[in-house]
Residue frames as a rotation matrix with the C-alpha (Angstrom) as fourth column:
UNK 1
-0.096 0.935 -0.342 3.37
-0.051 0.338 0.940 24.23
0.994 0.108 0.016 9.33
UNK 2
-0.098 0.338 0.936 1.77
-0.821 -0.559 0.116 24.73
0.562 -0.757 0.332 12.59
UNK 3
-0.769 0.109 0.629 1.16
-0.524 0.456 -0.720 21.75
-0.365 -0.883 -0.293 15.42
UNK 4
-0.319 0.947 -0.037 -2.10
-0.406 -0.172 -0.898 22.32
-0.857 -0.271 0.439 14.73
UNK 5
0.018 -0.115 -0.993 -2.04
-0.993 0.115 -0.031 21.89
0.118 0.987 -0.112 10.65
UNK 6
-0.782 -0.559 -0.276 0.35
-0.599 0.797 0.083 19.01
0.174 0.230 -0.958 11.47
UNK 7
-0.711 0.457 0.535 -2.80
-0.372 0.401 -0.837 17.62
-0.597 -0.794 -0.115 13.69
UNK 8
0.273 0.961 0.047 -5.41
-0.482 0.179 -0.857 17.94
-0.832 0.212 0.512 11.49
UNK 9
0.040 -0.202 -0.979 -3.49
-0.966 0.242 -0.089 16.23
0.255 0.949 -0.186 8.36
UNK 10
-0.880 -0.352 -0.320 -2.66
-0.263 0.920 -0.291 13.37
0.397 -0.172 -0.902 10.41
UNK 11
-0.526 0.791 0.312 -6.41
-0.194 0.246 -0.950 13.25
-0.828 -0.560 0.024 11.63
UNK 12
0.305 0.229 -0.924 -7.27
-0.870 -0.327 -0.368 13.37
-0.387 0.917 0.099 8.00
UNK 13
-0.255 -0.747 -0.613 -5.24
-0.939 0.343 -0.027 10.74
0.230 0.569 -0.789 7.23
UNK 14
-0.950 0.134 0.283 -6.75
0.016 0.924 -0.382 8.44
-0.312 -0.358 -0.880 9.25
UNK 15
-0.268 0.820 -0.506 -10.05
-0.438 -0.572 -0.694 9.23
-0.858 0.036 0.512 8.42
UNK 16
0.026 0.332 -0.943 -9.40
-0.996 -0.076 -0.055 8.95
-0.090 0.940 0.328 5.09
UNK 17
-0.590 -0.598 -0.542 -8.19
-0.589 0.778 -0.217 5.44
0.552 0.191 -0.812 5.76
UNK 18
-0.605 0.746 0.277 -11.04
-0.016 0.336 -0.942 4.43
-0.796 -0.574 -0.192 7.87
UNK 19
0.413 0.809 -0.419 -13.73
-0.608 -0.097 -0.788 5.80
-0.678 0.580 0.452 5.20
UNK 20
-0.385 -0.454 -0.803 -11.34
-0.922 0.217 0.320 3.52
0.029 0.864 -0.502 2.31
UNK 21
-0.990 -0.143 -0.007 -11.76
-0.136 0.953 -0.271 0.51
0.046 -0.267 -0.963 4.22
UNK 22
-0.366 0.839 0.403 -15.26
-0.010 0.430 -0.903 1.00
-0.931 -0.334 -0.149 4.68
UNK 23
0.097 0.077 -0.992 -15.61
-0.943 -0.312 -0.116 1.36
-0.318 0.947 0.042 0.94
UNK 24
-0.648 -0.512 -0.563 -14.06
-0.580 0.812 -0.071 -1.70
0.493 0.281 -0.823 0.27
UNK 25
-0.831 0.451 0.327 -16.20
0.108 0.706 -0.700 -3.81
-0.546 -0.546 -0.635 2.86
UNK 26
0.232 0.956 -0.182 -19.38
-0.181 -0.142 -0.973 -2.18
-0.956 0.258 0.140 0.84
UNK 27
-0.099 -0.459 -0.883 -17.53
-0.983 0.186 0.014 -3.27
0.157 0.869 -0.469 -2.48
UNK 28
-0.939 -0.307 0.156 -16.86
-0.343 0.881 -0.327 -6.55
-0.037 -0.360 -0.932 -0.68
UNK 29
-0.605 0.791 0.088 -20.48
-0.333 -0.151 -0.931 -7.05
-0.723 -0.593 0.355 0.27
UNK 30
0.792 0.546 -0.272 -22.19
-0.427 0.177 -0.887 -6.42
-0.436 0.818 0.374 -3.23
UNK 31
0.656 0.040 0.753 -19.46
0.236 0.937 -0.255 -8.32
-0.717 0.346 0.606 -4.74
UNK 32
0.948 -0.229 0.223 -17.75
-0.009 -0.716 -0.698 -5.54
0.320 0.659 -0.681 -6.55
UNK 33
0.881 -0.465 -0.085 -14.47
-0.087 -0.335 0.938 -5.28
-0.464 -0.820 -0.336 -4.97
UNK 34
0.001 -0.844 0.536 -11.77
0.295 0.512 0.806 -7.01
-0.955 0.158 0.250 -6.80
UNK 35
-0.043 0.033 0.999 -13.22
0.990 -0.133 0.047 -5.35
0.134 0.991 -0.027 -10.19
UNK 36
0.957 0.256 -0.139 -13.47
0.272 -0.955 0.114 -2.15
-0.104 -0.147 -0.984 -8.39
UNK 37
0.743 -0.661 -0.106 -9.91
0.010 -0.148 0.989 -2.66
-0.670 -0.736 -0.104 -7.58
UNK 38
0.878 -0.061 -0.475 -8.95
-0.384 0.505 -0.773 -4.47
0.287 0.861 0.420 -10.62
UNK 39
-0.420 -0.907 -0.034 -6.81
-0.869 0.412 -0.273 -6.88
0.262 -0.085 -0.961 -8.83
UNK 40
-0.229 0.192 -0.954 -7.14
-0.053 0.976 0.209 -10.57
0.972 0.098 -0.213 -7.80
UNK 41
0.876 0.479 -0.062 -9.50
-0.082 0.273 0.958 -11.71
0.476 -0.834 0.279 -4.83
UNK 42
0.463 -0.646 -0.607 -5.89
0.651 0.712 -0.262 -13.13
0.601 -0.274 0.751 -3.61
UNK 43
-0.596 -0.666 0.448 -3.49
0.461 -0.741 -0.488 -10.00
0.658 -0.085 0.749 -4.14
UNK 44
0.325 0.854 0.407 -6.76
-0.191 -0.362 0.912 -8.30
0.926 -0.374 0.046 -2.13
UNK 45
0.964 0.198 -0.176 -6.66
0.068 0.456 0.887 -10.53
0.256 -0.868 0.426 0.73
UNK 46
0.193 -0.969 -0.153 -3.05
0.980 0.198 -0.018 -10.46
0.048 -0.147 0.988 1.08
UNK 47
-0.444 -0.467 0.765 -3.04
0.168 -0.882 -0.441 -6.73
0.880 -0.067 0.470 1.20
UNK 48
0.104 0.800 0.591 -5.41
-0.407 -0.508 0.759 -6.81
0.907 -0.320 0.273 3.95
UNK 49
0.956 0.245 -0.161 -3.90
0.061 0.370 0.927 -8.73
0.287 -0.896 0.339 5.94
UNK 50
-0.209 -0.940 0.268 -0.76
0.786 -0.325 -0.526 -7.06
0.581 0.100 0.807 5.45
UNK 51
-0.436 0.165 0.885 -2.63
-0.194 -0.977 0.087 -4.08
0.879 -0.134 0.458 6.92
UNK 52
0.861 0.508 0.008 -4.59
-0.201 0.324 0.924 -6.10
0.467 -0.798 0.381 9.72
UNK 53
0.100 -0.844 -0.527 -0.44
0.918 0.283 -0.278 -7.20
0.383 -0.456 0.803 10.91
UNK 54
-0.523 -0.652 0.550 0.73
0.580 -0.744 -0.332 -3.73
0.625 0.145 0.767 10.46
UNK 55
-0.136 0.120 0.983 -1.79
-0.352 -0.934 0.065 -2.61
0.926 -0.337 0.170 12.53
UNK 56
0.989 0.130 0.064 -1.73
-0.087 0.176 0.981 -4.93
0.116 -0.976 0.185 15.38
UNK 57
0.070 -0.992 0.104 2.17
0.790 -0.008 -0.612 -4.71
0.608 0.125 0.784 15.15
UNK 58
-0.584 -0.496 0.642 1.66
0.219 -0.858 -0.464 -0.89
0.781 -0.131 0.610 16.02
UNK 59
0.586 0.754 0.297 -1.29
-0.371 -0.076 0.926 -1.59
0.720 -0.653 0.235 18.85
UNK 60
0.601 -0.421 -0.680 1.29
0.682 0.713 0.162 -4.09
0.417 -0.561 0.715 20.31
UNK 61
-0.630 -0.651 0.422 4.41
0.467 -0.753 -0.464 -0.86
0.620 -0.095 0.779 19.98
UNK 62
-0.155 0.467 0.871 1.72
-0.625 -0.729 0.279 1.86
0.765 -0.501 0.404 21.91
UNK 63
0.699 0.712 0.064 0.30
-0.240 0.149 0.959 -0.65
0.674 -0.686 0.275 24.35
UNK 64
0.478 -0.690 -0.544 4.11
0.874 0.437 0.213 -1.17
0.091 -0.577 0.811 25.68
UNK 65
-0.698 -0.516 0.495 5.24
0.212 -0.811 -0.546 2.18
0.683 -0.276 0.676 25.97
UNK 66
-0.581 0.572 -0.578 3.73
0.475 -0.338 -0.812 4.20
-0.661 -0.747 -0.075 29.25
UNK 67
-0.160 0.411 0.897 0.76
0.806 -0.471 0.359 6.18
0.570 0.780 -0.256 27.95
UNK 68
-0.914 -0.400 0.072 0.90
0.359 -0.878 -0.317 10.01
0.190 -0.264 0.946 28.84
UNK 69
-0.422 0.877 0.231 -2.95
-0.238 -0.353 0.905 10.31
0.875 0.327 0.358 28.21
UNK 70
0.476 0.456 -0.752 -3.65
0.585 0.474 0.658 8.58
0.657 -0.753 -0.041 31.49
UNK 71
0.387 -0.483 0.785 -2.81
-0.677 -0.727 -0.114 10.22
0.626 -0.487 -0.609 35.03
UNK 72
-0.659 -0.498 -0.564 -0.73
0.037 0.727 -0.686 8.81
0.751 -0.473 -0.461 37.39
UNK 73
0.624 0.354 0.697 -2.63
-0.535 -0.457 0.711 8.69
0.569 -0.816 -0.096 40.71
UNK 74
-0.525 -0.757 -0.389 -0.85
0.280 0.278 -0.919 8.37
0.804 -0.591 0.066 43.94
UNK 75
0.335 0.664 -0.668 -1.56
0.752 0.239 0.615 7.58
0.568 -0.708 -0.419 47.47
UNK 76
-0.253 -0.363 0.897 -1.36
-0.152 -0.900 -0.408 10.51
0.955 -0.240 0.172 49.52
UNK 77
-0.441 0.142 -0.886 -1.59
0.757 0.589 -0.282 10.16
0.482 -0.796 -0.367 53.69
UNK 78
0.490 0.862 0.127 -4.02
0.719 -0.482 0.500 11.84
0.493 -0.154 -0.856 55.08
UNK 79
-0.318 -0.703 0.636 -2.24
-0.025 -0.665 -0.746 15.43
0.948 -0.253 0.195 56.67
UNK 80
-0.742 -0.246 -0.623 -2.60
0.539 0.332 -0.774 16.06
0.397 -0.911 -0.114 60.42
UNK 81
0.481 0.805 0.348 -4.90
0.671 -0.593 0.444 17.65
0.564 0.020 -0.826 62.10
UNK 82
-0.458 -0.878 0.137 -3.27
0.706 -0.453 -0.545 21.02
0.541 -0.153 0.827 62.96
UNK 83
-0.663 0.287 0.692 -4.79
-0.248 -0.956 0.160 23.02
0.707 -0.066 0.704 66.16
């Protein structure tokens, strides 16, 4: 599988996990959720905030490593005038 492939599955992937959650909030909303699911309001909440850890767990892991996406900038001294 290509880079590229690899890219777009894992862009997919979120996606798809973005568009679930908003499902669920419009489940949530009209009241439907926990019969959509067919689990307990509880077991619900407790997965969600299993997923609300897990993902500030992995915001915490990225925002301490350097990020590559940014440039470095650097002071540079102005050059002589030559002539």
């Amino acid at each position: 599988m290509s880079a590229q492939d690899q890219n777009n599955l894992q862009t997919e992937a979120m996606e798809s996990v973005l568009a679930w959650l908003d499902a669920l909030h419009s489940a949530a909303a009209e009241g439907t959720a926990t019969e959509t699911l067919q689990i307990s309001q509880r077991e619900l909440i407790a997965y969600l905030r299993d997923v609300i850890y897990t993902a500030q767990e992995t915001i915490r892991e990225l925002q301490s490593q350097p990020c590559s996406d940014i440039p470095t900038l650097r002071v540079v001294k102005p050059a002589e005038k030559v002539g």
